[in-house]
Backbone as a chain_set.jsonl record, in Angstrom:
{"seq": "XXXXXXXXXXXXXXXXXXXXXXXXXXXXXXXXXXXXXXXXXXXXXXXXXXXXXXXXXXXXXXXXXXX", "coords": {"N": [[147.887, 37.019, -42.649], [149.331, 35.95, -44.986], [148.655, 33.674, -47.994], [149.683, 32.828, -50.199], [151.536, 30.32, -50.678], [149.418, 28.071, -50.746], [148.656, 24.994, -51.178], [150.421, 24.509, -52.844], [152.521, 22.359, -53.07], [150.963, 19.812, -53.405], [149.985, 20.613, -56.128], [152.668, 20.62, -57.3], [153.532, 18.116, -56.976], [151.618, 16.318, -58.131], [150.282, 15.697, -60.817], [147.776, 17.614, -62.894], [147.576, 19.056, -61.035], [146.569, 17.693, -58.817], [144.048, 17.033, -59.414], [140.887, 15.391, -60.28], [139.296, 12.108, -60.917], [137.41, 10.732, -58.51], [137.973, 7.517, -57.075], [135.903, 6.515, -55.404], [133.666, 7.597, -54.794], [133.093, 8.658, -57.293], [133.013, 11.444, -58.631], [134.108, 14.083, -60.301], [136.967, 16.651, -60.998], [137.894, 16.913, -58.796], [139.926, 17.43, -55.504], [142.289, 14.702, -55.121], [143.435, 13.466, -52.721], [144.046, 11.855, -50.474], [145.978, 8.481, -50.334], [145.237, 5.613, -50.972], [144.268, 2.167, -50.378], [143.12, -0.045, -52.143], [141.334, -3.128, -53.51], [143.861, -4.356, -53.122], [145.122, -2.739, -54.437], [147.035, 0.231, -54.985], [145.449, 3.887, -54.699], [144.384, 6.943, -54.948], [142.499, 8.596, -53.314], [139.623, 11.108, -52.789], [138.833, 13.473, -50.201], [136.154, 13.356, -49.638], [135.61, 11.046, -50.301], [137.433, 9.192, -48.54], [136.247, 9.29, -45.756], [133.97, 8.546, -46.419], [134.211, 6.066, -46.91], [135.715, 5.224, -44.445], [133.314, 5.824, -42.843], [131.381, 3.676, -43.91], [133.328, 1.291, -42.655], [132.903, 1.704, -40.321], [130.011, 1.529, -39.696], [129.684, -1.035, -40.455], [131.313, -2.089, -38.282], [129.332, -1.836, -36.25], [127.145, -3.301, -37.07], [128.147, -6.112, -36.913], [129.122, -5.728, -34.19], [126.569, -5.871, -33.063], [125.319, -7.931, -33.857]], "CA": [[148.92, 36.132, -43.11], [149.597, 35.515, -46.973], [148.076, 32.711, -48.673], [150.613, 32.396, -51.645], [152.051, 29.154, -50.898], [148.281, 27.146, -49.893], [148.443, 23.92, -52.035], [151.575, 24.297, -53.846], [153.428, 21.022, -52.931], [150.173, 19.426, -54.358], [150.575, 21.0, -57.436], [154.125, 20.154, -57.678], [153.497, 16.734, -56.827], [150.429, 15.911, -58.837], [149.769, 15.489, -62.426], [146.525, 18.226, -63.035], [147.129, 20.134, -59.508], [146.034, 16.649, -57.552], [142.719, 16.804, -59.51], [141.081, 14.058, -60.723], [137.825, 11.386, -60.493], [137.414, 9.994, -56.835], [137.538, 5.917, -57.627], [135.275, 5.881, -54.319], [132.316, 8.543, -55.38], [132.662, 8.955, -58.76], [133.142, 12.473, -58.703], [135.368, 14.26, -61.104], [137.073, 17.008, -60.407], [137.977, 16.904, -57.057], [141.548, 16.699, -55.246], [142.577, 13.467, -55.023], [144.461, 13.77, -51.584], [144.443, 10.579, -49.486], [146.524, 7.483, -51.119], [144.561, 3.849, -50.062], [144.768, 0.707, -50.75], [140.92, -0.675, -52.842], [141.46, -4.258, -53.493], [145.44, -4.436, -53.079], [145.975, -1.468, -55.246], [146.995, 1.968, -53.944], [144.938, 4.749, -55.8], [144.458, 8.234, -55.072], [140.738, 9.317, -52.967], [139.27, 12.508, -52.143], [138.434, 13.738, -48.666], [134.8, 12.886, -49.239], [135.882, 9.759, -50.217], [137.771, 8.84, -47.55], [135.048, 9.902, -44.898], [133.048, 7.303, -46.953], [134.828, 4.447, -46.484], [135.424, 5.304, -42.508], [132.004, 5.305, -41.959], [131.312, 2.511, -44.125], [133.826, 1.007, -42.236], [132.254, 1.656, -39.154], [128.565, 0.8, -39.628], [129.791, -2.775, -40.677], [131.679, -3.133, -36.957], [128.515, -1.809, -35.558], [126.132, -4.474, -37.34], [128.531, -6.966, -36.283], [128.863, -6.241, -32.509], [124.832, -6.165, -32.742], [124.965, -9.148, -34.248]], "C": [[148.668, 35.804, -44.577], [149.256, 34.407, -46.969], [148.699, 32.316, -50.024], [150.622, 31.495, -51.492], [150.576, 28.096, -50.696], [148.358, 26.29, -51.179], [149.52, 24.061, -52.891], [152.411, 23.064, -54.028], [152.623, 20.557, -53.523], [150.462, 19.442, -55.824], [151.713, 20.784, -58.151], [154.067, 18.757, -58.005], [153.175, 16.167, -57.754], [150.589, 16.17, -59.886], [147.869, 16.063, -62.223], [146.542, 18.828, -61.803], [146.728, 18.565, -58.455], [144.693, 16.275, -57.991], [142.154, 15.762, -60.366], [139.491, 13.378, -60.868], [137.691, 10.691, -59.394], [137.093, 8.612, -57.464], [136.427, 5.766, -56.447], [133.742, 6.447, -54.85], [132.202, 8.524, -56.401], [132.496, 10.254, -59.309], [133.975, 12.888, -59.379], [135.748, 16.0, -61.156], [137.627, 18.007, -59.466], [139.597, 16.142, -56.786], [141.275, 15.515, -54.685], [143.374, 13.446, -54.213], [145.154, 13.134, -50.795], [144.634, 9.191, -50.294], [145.807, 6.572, -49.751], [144.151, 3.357, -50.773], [143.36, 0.079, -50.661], [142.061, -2.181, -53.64], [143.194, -4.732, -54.169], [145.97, -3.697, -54.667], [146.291, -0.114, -54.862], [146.248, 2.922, -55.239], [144.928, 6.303, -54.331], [142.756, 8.618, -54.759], [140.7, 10.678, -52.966], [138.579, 12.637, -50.68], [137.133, 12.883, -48.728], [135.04, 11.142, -49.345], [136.233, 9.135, -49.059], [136.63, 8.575, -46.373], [134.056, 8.592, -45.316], [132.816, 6.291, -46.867], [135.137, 4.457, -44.917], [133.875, 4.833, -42.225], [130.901, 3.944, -42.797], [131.483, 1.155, -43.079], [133.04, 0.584, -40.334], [130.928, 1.157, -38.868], [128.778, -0.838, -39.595], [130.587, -3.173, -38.665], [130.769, -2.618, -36.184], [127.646, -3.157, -35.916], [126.903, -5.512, -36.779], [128.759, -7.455, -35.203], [126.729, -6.241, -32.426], [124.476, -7.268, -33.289], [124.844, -10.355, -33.575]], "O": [[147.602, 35.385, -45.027], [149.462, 33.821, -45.906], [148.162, 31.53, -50.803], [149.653, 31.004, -52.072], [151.007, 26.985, -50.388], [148.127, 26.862, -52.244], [149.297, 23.494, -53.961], [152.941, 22.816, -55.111], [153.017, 20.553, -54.69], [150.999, 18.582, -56.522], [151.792, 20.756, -59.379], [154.454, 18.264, -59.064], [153.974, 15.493, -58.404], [151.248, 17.203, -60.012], [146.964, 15.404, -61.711], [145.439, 19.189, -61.394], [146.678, 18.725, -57.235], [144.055, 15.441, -57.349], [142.903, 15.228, -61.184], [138.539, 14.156, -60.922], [138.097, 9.56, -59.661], [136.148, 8.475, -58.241], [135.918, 4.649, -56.526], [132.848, 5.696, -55.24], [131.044, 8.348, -56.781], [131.901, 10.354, -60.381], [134.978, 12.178, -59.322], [134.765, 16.712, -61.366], [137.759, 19.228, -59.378], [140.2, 15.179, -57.261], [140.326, 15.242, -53.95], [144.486, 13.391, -54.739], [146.289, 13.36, -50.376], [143.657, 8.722, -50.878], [145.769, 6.643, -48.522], [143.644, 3.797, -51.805], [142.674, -0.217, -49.682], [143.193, -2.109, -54.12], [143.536, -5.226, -55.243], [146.776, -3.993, -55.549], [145.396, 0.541, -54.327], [146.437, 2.724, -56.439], [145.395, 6.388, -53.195], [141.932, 8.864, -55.639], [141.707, 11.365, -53.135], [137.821, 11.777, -50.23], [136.99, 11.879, -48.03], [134.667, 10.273, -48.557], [135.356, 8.488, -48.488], [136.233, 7.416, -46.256], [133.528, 7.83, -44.506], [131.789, 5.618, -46.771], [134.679, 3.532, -44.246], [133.422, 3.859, -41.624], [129.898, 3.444, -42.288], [130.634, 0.34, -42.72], [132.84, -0.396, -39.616], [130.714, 0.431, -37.898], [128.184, -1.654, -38.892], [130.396, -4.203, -38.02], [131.136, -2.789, -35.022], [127.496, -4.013, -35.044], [126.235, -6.037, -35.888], [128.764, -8.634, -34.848], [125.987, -6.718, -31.567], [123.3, -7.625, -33.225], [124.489, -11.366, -34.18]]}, "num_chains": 1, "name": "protein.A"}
């Protein structure tokens, strides 16, 4: 199966292809893929990012039911 079209809407979309500096890692870059909302602003993460803040996310409602 052809692979022409893989990431083109991106590219369309995006300013630089989608690429960018992750506000979460600090990485630069890297597509900027998943839009969320860092202290009531919407910005623009990257996968790893994301992933980051989940399990952030998650350790904190573990310490808290063990709390």
């Amino acid at each position: 199966m052809s692979k022409a079209h893989r990431g083109t809407p991106l590219k369309e979309e995006r300013p630089n292809s989608g690429r960018g500096k992750c506000p979460v890692t600090g990485q630069t870059g890297v597509k900027l893929v998943y839009e969320h909302e860092i202290d009531g602003q919407k910005v623009m993460i990257s996968k790893i990012g994301k992933s980051t803040l989940a399990n952030q996310k998650r350790r904190e409602e573990a310490a808290a039911k063990t709390a």
